[in-house]
Structures are given as C-alpha cells and as structure tokens.
N, C-alpha and C positions, 0 to 999 in steps of 0.2 A: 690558131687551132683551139677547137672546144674541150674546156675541162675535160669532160667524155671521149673526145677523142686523144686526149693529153694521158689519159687515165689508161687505155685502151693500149697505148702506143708503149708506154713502161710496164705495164704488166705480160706484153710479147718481149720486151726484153729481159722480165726477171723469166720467163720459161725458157730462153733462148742461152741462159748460163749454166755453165758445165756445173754439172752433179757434185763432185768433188771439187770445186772451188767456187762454189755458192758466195757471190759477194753480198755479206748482209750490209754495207752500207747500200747498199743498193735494197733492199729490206726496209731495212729500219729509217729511209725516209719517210718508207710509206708512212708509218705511224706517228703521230703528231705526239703524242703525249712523251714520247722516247727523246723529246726533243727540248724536254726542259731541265733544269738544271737543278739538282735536289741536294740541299745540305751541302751544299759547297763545293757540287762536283755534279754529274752526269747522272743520269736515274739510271740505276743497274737494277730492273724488274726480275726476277726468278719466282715468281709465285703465279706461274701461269697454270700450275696446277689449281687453284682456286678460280680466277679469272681471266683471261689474254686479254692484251691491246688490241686497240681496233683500229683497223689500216684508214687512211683518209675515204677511199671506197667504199668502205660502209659508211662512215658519218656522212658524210658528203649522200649516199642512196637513201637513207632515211631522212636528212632534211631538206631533200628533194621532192619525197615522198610529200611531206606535211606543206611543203610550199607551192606543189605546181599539183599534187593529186587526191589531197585527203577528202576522202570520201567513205563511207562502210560499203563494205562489200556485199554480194550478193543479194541485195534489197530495193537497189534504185537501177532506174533505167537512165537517168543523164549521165552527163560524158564521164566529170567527174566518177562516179559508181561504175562507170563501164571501165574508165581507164585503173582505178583503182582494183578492181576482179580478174582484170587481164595479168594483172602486174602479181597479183595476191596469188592466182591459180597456178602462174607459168614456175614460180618456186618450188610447190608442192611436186610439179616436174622435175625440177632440179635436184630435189629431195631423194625422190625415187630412182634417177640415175647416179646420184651419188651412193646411194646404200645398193644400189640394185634389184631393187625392188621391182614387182611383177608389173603392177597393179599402179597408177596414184591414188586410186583410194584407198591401197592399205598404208597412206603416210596421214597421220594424225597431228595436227600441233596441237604443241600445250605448251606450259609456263618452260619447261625442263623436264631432264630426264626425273629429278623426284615425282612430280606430276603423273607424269608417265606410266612410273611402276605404280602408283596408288591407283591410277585409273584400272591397268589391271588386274591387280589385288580386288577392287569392288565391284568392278564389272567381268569380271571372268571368275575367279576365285569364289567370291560372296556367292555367285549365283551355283557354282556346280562343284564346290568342297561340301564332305559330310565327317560327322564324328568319325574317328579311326581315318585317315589322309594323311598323308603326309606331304611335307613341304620340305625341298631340301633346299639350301644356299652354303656360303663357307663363309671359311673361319676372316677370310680379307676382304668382306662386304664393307660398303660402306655405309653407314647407317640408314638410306634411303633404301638397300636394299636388306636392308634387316627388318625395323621397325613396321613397313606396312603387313610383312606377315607374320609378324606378333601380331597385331591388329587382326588379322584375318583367322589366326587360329583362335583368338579369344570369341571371333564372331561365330565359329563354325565347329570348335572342337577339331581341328586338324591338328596336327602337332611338327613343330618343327623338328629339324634334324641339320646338322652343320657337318660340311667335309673339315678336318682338319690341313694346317700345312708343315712345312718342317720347317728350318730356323732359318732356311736360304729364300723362306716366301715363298714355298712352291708348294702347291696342292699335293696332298697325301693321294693318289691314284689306285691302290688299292684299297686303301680307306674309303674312297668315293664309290668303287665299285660296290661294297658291303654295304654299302649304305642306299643304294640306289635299289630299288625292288618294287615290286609289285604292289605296292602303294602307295607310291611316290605318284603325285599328280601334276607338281610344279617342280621346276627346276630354274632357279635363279642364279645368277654367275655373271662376277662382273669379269669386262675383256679385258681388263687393264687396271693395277691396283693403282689406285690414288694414293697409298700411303708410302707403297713398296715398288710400284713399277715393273710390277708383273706382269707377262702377257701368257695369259692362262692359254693352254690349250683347246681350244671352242670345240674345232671340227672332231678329234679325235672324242672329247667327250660326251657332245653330243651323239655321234654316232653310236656309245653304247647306251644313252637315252632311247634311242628309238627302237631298242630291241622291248622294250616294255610299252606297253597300249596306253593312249590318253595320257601321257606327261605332257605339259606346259613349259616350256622352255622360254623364260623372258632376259636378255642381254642388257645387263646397264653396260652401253660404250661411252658414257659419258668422259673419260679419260680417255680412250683408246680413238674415238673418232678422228681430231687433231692430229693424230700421229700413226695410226694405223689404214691400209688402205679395207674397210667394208664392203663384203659380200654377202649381204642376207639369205639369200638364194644358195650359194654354196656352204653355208653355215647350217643352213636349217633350222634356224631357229624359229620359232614362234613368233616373238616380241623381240624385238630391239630399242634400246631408247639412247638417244642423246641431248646435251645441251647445246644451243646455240653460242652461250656466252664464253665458251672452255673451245669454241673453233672461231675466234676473230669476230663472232654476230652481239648483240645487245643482250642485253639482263634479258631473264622473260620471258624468250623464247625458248623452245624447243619440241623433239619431234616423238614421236613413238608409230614406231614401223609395228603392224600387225600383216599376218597372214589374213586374208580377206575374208576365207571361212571361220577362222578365229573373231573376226569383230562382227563379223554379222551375227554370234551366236551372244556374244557379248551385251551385258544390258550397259546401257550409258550411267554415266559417274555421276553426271550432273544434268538438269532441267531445264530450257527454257526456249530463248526465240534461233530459228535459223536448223535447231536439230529437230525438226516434225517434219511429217509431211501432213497431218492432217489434227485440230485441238478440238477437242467440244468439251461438256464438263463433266460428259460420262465417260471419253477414253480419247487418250491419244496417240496415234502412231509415228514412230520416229521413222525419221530418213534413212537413207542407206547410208554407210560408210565412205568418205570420213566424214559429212555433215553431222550423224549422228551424237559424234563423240564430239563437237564443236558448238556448245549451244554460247549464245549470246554473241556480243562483239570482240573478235577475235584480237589479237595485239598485230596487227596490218603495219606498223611500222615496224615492229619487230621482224615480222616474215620478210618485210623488203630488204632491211640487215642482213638477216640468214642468207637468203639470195645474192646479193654483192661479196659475203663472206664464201661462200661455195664456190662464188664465181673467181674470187682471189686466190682462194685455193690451189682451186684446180688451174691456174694459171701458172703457177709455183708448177705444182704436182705433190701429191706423198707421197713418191719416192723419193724425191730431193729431199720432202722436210723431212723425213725421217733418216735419210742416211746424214742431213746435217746434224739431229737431234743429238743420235747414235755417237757420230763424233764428236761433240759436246758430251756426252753422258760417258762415253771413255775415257775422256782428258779430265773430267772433275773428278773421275772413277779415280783414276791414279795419282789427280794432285793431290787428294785429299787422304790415300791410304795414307801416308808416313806421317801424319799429324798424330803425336802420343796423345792418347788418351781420347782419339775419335774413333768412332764403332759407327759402320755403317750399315743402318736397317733395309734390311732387301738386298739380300744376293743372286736372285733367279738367274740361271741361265740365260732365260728369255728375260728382256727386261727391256723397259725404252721409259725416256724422259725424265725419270724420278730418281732424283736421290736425296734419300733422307738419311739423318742421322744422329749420335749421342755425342754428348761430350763431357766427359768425368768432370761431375763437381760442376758442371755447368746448366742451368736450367733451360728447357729451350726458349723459356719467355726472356730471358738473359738475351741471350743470344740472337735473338729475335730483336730487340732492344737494342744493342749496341751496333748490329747489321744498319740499322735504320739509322743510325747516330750517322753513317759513312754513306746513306746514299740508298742503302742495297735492300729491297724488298725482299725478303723471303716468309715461307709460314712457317709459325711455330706454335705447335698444339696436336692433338691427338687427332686430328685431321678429319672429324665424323665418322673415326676407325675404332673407336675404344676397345672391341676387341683385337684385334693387332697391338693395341698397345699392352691391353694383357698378356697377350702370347708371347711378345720379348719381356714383362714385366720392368715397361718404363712406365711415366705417368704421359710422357710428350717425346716429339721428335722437333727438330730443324730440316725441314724440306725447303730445296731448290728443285725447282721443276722446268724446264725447259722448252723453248718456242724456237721458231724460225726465225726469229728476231735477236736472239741472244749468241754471243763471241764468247770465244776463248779468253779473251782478255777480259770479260765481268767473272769469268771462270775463277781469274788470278785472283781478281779481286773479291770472290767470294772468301779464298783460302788466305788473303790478307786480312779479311774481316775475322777470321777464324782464330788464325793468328793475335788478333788483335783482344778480340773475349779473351783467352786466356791470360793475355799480358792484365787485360784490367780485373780480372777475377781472380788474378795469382795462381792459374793453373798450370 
C-alpha cells in the first residue's frame, strides 16, 4: 500500500472514533516530534498556544512538494508550474470552505495572521482614516492587533479607543457599547484570547457594529481557528485572519479572509511581480484580488502544508478537537484549583484551550525552567499581551495551552511539575 494511501486509510479511522473517547494514541502517532524522548522521559508539549506539532501529513506534503513539484507558480507553462499552480490554487479552495468564505478570491495568504492585520491597517486604514476616527479594539488584544493601529493613527490622526474587561477576562458589553458610535471606522477583536482563553462573543457584537455606517470589522482567529469551528459569512465580519503554524501547517504561512468589495477598494501593502496586470514607468495597474495583494514569490511550500493540515483537520473534525480540548481544559481546570498559592488567569464563562496562571513567590521564568528540567514545554512570559498583564498587575503568567494531541495524563504531570517548583523554590 502507498504512503498516500496508508495516510488516507488512518486518517478515516481517526474520523471514524467516538467523540467522547477520542483515542489520542491513535493522534499522537501521527506526529513524529511527540515521539522522542526529552530529559529523561517523553516530550509533554503544552505550548501549542505559541506553535502546534505537525502531523507526518504535512511534513511528508511539503517535501513532497520540493521533491517531485517545485516549480513557482503562475509564471511558467511546463508541467512542473502547471502541476505546481494546480496544487497552490486547489488550497486557496480549501481555505474558503474551511472559513466559509463566498468568494476564493477573498482568501489572501501571507506570512500570518500579524501580516494580515498590518496589510489591512495600510491598505484599508492608511487609505480611508482622517483626523478625528476612531479605531476601537480591547483591553485582551494581542500585540499584533494593537501596535499596527498605533501605527496607523500616528499616520492618520485617528485615535484609538479600548473596550475594557473585568477580572473573569470578559469584555465590559456595556462599556463597548459607549464606546462604539459614530466615529468609529474600525473594529478589531480577537476570537480567542491567547493569554486568557476567552471566546469573545463575535456575532452578538458585531451585530451592534452594524447599526452604525462604514465600520471595518477585522477578526484576529489566529488562536480560535484550531479550536473553534469558522463562519465568516455568519459572523459578518469584514477581515478575518489566521495563522497556519497555531492549526498543524508550517512557520510562514497564513491566510487573511476579506470581503471582496473590501479588497477591491483596498490599495496593496506591498509592490512587485505577479500583483499587476499591466507596468510601464508612467503607471501601473494591479490585478484583481487575491493576486493583487500577493506580489512576488509566494511561500508554495507553505500553502501545500496548510493544505495537508486543513485536510487533517477536517478528517478529525472541530467538534471532536474541541470537545477533547474542552475536556482537557476542565480536568487541568480542577487539578490545578487546590494548589495553595496558584491563581488562575482567565475565568470566562466561555473559554477553550488556555490556561494560564500565577504562582506566589514564583516567577513564571522559574517555572518555565524547571517545567523543562522534567520534560514539559509550556510558555512563560507576558504572552505579546502586556496589557493583560497590566490588568491583573502581574509582570508574566505560565500558560499550557492545548492540542488534540495532548492526555490527561501530561495534565497530571503538568500539576507534578507544579508541585515540584514549589518544592525547589520553597514555596
């Protein structure tokens, strides 16, 4: 039997197992790296809020890709460039019925969802913010979707404006409403707090966005893609973005969903070959969408990753990964409450994958350190959140984050590890 068909044949059996007894060794083969043996015991990974492992199906489609297809795309007429365009295009499909998208041309790639919001910040923002605008986002952004519109009100004279949350991690809602008005032009809001594991409410929010004319609505799901199921169409959102590397795909990638009339109005972020349809040296005209917003040589190995990783996905399903997530995030929920002198950041009602947390007397770079001493990856630092970390007025947290890849039993062993900082910190 062929790899491909070998490949093919185990991932109808990881969709063919019951929702509530998801076998993740049947998982965690897929992934080779899960498979070696660190500091004197098993790699217990929980920092898949920074980055995931990547299942044999993608490594294996991308140097696939470079051994039997590399060629650039949309430029050459041999097989190579033909088989290489077919392969490059059929993803941007995949793209669009994974988010639900109208359109493939309103799916863009870029580097990541940082990428993503900067391109609309310059190309949407630059060209149609004026003095007095306003720009709303909140208080649990992550610095990708803070910093580019600081940047864009220093360009434009707009001025920002922040929803607050309360101490459980949840959006102030009448706060936001005060805040939302008639000059509000942009509205950024991530789906899913990377710090705290909040899953903000979209639909309801947006829907009182669009009682006001010309708001911008852009979704960083770069945390919520992996674990939450995407409807751009039933969200309404404007822009969505995500990363490839935080759903199973390579560094590098990733996507940004526009409504069609949105980027067609949009000027392009960056200049060169593949985004024209016509150059001379008195004027050039760009292509239509997505080419436009695509100039130069795309990362083609990366989109074939993305492609293999959507396709593994959705072989699973997110409802399976998320109700195993869910149940992973309630058993660390509880193993970890009765631990004296642990505070757990982010309590949302709504919440999936994240849990972060304090520990008296303990630093998280401690913590962090001696997790690694035993094996166990997690992150320790202010996460690209620094305000969050203002708003409980810590300097850092310890976050474990969670995959479909990850047991109850690295659970245990996170709260032995826990156990264990204290013991050598004397806490």
């Amino acid at each position: 039997m062929s790899a491909a068909r070998e490949n093919m044949q185990h991932m109808n059996e990881i969709s063919a197992l019951d929702v509530a007894t998801l076998d993740t060794v049947t998982v965690r083969r897929d992934f080779p790296i899960l498979q070696q043996t660190l500091k004197g015991g098993p790699l217990i990974y929980l920092d898949n809020g920074a980055t995931t492992q990547k299942p044999a199906v993608v490594i294996d489609a991308v140097s696939r890709f470079y051994q039997t297809d590399n060629a650039n795309v949309h430029r050459g007429v041999h097989e190579l460039s033909l088989r290489a365009t077919r392969k490059f295009d059929a993803v941007r499909e995949q793209v669009r019925a994974f988010l639900n998208a109208k359109d493939c041309k309103e799916i863009i790639f870029v580097r990541g969802a940082t990428e993503a919001i900067n391109l609309v910040a310059q190309g949407h923002g630059r060209k149609f913010l004026k003095t007095g605008d306003e720009i709303l986002i909140t208080e649990m952004e992550h610095h990708s979707n803070i910093v580019p519109w600081q940047m864009l009100c220093q360009q434009t004279g707009a001025e920002l404006k922040v929803v607050p949350m309360n101490d459980a991690g949840e959006l102030l809602q009448d706060k936001f409403e005060e805040l939302l008005g008639p000059r509000t032009r942009i509205f950024g809001i991530t789906h899913l707090s990377n710090a705290l594991g909040t899953i903000n409410p979209l639909q309801d929010m947006i829907r009182k966005v669009r009682e006001f004319e010309n708001v911008m609505v852009i979704v960083d799901g770069a945390q919520a893609a992996p674990h939450i199921k995407v409807d751009v169409r039933a969200l309404d959102c404007d822009f969505y973005t995500l990363s490839g590397h935080k759903i199973y795909a390579p560094t590098g990638i990733g996507v940004l969903y526009g409504k069609l009339d949105r980027l067609k109005d949009m000027d392009p972020y960056h200049g060169g070959g593949d985004m024209i349809r016509r150059v001379s040296f008195e004027k050039s005209e760009y292509a239509e969408p997505p080419a436009k917003f695509e100039a130069g040589t795309p990362d083609i190995g990366g989109v074939i990753g993305l492609g293999a990783a959507l396709s593994y996905v959705n072989s699973i399903g997110l409802n399976v990964i998320a109700q195993h997530e869910t149940d992973l995030l309630d058993y660390a929920t509880e193993s970890v409450s009765s631990i004296d002198g642990l505070n757990i950041i982010g309590t949302a009602k709504n919440k999936a994958s994240i849990l972060s947390f304090t520990l008296r007397g303990a630093h998280a770079h401690d913590i962090g350190t001696i997790m690694d001493s035993m094996g166990i990856a997690i992150r320790a630092g202010h996460h690209c959140a620094m305000p969050v970390m203002q708003h409980y007025g810590v300097a850092a947290t310890s976050r474990a984050a969670f995959a479909i890849y990850n047991t109850r039993a690295e659970i245990d062993a996170l709260v032995s590890g826990i156990h264990k900082v204290k013991e050598v910190l004397g806490r």
